[in-house]
C-alpha angles and dihedrals in degrees: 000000000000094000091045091058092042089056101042112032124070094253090204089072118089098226094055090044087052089046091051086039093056083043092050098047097044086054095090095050087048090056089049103049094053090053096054084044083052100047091043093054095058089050097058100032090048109033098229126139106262103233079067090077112060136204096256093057082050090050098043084054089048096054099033081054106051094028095247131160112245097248 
């Protein structure tokens, strides 16, 4: 969605700059919330405990997934 509006809508504008700045901050809970999706569905799939999947292999699918560099 960012890049789509980074790539459609004249940035010098302010509502297209509000629009990239409300993308931008709800990133991070996205990413969040598919971890824990992540993480939760190899609890239950697997039937495994869940302190067995950690937060970096739900991180490493995250960013395998979404093709994202490890910050």
């Amino acid at each position: 969605m960012l890049e789509w509006v980074r790539a459609t809508l004249p940035m010098d504008l302010d509502m297209p700059r509000m629009i990239e700045q409300k993308i931008e901050s709800m990133l991070d809970k996205e990413k969040e919330v598919i971890m824990d999706a992540h993480i939760e569905g190899q609890r239950v799939f697997d039937k495994f405990p869940h302190t067995q999947w950690t937060n970096n292999q739900a991180e490493q699918y995250y960013n395998e997934t979404f093709n994202t560099k490890e910050k």
